[in-house]
N, C-alpha and C positions, 0 to 999 in steps of 0.2 A: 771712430764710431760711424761717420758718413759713409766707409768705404764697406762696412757691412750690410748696413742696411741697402744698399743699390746692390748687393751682390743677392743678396738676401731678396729682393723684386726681380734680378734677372733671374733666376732660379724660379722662381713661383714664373715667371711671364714666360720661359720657354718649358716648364711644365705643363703649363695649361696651356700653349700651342700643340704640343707635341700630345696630349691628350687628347683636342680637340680632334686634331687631323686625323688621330687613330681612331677615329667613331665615323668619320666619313670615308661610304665605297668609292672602290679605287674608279677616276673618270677613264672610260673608252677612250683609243687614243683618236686624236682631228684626224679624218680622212681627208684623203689626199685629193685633192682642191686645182684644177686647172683651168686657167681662163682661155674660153674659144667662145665663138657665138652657137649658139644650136641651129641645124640645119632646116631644124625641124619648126613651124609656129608653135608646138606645143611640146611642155616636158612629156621625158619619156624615159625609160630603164630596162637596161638588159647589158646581160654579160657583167655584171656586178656594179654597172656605171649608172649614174643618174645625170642625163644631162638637162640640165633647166635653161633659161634662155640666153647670158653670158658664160657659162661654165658648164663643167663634168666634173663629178664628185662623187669618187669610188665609195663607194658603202655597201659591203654584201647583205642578201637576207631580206632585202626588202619585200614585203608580203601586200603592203598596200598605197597605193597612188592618189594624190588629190591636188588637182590643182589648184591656185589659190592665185587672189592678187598679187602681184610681184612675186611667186616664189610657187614651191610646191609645199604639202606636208607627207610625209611615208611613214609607215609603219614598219617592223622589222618582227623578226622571229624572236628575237629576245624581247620583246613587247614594250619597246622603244617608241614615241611618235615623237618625230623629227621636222621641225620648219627648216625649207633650205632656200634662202634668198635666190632670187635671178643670177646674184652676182655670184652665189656658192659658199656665202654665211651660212653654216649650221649649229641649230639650237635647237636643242632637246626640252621638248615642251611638255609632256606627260608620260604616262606610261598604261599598257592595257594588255589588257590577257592575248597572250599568242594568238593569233587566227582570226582576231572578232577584226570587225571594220573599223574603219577613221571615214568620215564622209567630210562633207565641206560645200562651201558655197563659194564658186571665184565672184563671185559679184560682191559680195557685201566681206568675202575674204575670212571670213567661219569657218572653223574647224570642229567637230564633235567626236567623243569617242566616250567607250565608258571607261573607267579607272578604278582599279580597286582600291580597298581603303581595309580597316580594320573590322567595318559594319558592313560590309559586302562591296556594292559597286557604285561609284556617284557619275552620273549624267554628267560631262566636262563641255564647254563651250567657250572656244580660245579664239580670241580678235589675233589675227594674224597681220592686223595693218597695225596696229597699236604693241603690241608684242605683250598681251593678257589677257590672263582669265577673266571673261563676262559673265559666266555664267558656273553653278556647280549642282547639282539635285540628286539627295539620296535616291536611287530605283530600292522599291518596297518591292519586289516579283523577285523569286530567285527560281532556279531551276529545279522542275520540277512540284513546284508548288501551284501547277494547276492554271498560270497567269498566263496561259500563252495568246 
């Protein structure tokens, strides 16, 4: 009877894995990561390379630049916004309609962008020393309604 009932829980425990994972999109694969110092004081991109200040870390697409304390944040044409450490740790910190900006602050290490949602766009404000959202605020103006 023992030898049922544990057969009977692996079954439901790798159904409900094999469920789960088939509701979550498939991840982008890690770009490829190489440690040099940059030549440069400041990051910079071109030719599909992002070099930050210990590394280059191929990422194509990239649409927007921001410096940041320790690291950069980019934007991509799939509406990607990406923190990438000095050292060339990258983390996918939100997401924003193709084309619009990512701004930031290297001083205090802020990132802003807007984010869609299901109720239109929410005002996003991400600590990039702390690695979290501070901040999130519906925008009531959408396009075309006169708010310009």
């Amino acid at each position: 009877m023992l030898g049922v009932v544990a057969v009977a829980v692996a079954l439901v425990v790798v159904t409900l894995l094999t469920w789960r994972t088939g509701d979550e999109p498939p991840r982008p694969p890690s770009p490829d990561v190489v440690r040099t110092d940059n030549p440069a004081p400041v990051p910079w991109y071109a030719n599909g390379d992002l070099h930050v200040a210990r590394a280059v870390v191929s990422v194509p697409g990239v649409t927007g630049l921001v410096d940041v304390r320790d690291g950069v944040v980019y934007a991509d044409e799939s509406g990607d916004v990406v923190l990438v450490s000095d050292d060339g740790e990258v983390s996918t910190i939100g997401h924003h309609p193709p084309g619009d900006p990512v701004v930031g602050s290297d001083e205090r290490g802020w990132v802003t962008w807007a984010e869609p949602t299901p109720q239109g766009l929410d005002l996003v404000v991400y600590d990039t020393r702390t690695h979290r959202e501070i901040g999130r605020h519906v925008m009531d103006a959408s396009p075309g309604d006169g708010a310009d």
